[in-house]
C-alpha positions in Angstrom: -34.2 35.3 -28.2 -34.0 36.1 -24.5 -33.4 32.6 -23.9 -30.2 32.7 -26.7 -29.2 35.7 -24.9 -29.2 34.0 -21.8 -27.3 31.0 -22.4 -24.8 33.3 -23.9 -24.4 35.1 -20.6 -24.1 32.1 -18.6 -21.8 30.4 -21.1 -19.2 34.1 -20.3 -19.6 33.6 -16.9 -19.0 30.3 -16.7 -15.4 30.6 -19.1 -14.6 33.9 -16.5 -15.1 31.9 -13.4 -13.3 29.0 -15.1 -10.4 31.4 -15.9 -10.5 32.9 -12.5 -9.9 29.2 -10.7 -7.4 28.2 -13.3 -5.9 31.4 -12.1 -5.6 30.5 -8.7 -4.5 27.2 -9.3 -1.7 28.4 -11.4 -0.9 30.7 -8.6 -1.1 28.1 -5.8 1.1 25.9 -7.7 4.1 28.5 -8.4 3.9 29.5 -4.6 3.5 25.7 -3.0 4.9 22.4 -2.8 2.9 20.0 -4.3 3.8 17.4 -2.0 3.2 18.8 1.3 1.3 21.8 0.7 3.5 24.1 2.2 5.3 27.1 0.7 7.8 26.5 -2.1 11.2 27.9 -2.6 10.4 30.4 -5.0 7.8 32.2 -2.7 11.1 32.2 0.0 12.0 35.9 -0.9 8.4 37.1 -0.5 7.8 35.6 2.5 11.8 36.8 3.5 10.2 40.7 3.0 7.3 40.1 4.6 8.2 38.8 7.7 11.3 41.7 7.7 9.0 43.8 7.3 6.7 42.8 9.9 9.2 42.3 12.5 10.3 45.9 11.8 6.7 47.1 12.4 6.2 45.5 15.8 10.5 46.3 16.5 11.2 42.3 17.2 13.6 40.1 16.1 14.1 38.2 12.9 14.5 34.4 13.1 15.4 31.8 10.8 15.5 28.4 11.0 17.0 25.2 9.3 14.8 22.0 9.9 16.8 19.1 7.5 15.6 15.0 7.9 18.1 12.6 8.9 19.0 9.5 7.2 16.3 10.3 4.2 19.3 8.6 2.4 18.4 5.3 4.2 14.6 5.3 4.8 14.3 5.6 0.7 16.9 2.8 0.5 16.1 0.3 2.5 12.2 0.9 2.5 11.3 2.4 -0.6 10.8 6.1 -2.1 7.0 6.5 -0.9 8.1 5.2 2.8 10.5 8.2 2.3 7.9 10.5 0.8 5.8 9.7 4.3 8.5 10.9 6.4 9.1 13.9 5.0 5.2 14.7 5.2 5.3 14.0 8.7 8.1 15.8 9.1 6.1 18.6 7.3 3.4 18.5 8.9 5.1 18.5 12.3 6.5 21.8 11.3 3.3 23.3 10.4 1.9 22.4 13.4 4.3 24.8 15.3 4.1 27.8 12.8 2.3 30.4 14.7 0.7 33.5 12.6 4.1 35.3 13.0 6.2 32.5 11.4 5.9 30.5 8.1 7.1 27.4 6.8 9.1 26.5 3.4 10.2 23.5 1.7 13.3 24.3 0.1 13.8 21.0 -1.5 14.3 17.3 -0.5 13.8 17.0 3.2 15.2 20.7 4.2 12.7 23.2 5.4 12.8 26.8 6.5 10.7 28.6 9.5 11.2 32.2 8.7 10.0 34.5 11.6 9.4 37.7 14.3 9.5 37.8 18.1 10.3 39.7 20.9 12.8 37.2 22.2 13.8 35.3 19.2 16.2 32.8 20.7 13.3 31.8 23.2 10.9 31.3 20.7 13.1 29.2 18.2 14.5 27.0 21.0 10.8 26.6 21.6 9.7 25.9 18.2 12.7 23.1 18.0 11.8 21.2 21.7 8.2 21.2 20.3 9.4 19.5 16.8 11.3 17.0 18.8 8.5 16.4 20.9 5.6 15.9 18.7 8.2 14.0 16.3 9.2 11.6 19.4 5.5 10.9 20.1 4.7 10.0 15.9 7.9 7.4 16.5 6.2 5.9 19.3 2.8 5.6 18.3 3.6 5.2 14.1 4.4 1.0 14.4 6.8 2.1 11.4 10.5 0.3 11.4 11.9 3.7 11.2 12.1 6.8 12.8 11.5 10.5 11.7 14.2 12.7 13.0 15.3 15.9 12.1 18.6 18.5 12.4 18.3 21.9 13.1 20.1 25.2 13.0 19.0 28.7 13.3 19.9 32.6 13.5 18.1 35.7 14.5 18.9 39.2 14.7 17.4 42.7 13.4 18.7 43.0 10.0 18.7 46.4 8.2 17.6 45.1 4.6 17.3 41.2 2.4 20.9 41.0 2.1 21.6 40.9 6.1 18.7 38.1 5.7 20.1 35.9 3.4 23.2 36.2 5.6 21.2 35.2 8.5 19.9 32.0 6.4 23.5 31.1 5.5 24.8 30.7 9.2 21.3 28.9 10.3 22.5 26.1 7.4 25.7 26.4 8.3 24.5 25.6 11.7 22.1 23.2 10.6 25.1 21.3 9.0 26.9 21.0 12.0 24.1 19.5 14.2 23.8 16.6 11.6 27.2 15.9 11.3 26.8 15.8 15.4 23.9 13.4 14.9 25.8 11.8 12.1 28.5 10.6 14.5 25.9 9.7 17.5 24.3 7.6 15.6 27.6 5.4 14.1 28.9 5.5 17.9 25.5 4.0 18.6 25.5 1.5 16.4 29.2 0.8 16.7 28.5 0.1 20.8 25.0 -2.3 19.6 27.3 -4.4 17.3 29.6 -5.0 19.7 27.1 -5.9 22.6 25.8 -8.5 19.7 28.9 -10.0 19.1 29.8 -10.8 23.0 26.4 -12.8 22.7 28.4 -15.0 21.0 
């Protein structure tokens, strides 16, 4: 009998603990990109209280920041989907690597991401955050042997907004922002290869 009781004991444990880790699975996968592990887009607004929060507690600024992959379009075209799905982990990973304990990363979709943050000098510590993405991005293009190369856009905004409303604002002008450095890199690029065509045809 004790040893019926037992097993029954251990068998409600074992169905709680069970419950408990489906739980947390569940939980993990409403809140996180599969993919990449990061945050997801529906855990944005969360994370958009938090950290207004936060930055109101230690009286900084509020940054945001739009990190969006160029020519995604191309790598999945001319290479395949799952050379594109490497880049954007790269990309993502890259990103994480420069999200301090005051910042946090989101995929919002695709190949756009989001650093939402607080400092004391915001400008200075998103310009920072951007030079360090180029950086560690340049180095992966070097050392990677792949025939393409991970690149990324970027457009932020910071400030001290009063509520979520003055956030989402802020958000709005870092895509806006965003947008206008990749139609800048857009254009580089097709002068680029505009000036290699032509240095290939006088070959000839």
């Amino acid at each position: 009998k004790i040893n019926f009781i037992y097993q029954l004991w251990s068998r409600y444990v074992n169905n709680a603990l069970e419950m408990i880790r489906v739980r947390e699975l569940l939980y993990i996968m409403s809140t996180h990109d599969v993919m990449t592990g990061l945050y997801n887009r529906n855990s944005l607004k969360t994370h958009v209280r938090k950290q207004l929060e936060y930055s109101r507690m230690k009286d900084n600024e509020l940054y945001v920041e739009f990190v969006d992959m160029n020519r995604l379009k191309l790598i999945n075209d001319v290479y395949g989907h799952d050379a594109g799905d490497a880049a954007i982990n790269v990309l993502a990973r890259t990103i994480s690597t420069v999200c301090t304990e005051n910042c946090v990363c989101v995929r919002m979709g695709g190949d756009e991401f989001i650093i939402i943050g607080c400092a004391e000098d915001a400008s200075r510590e998103i310009e920072g955050k951007t030079e360090l993405i180029k950086k560690l991005l340049c180095e992966y293009n070097l050392s990677s042997g792949k025939p393409y190369r991970v690149t990324a856009s970027f457009g932020a905004s910071c400030g001290k907004p009063a509520n979520v409303e003055e956030v989402d604002v802020m958000i709005n002008e870092a895509d806006e922002r965003m947008y206008e450095y990749k139609k800048a890199f857009k254009k580089s690029q097709e002068n680029a290869d505009f000036t290699l065509q032509n240095r290939s045809a006088d070959r000839f």
